[in-house]
C-alpha positions, 0 to 999 in steps of 0.5 A: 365407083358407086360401091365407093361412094356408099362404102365411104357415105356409110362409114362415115355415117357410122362414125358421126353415129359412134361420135355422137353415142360417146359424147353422149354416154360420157356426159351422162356419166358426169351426172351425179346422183344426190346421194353420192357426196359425202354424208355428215356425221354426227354423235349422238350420246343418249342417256337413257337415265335423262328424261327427253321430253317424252310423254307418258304412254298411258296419258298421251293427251294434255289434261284440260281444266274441267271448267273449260272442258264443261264450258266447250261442251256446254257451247257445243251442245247449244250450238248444236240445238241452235236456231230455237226460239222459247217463250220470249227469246231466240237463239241463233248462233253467228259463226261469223262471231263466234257467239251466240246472238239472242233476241228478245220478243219484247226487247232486251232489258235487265228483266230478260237477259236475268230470265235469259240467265236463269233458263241457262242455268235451269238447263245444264248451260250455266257454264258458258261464259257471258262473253259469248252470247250478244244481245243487240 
């Protein structure tokens, strides 16, 4: 009678067993993957005679004027050198600003900025543009 009663708990363990396993493997087989809907298709006709767009490989990088090349070098160089002071100025650039700040040992006047002006161009930075230095 003990025998019958293992033989029955265990069969029935077994089938509680089999039953979960089936629900299981069946929803899993419901999934599907991303990559199994359809997939779209779409023609294409390419000429080869007709430009797209593309750049030319000797020449892949745009061309900037070289009055705005020789001012972004002109800007680094300075900023580069920055801070200094020489006779009766100093130079110190703000990033905040984006410029370069200028003061005066005796003060700003017309006088100073037109020796600032001539120092500039007497040392290859004449290409900067005024509105980048601030004289307050």
């Amino acid at each position: 009678m003990i025998n019958k009663k293992y033989l029955i708990i265990g069969l029935i363990a077994v089938g509680l067993i089999l039953l979960i396993y089936s629900i299981f493997n069946r929803s899993s087989k419901n999934i599907k993957s991303p990559d199994s809907g359809p997939v779209p298709t779409v023609k294409v006709n390419l000429d080869p005679t007709k430009n797209r767009g593309s750049l030319d490989p000797d020449n892949i990088f745009p061309t900037v004027p070289p009055k705005i090349q020789a001012e972004a070098e002109a800007i680094r160089s300075l900023r580069n050198r920055s801070p200094f002071s020489q006779n009766n100025f100093t130079v110190k650039y703000d990033y905040h600003i984006n410029k370069f700040v200028i003061t005066f040992s005796d003060g700003k006047n017309a006088n100073n900025i037109a020796k600032f002006n001539k120092w500039l161009k007497d040392n290859n930075y004449g290409a900067i543009s005024s509105i980048y230095f601030n004289f307050p």
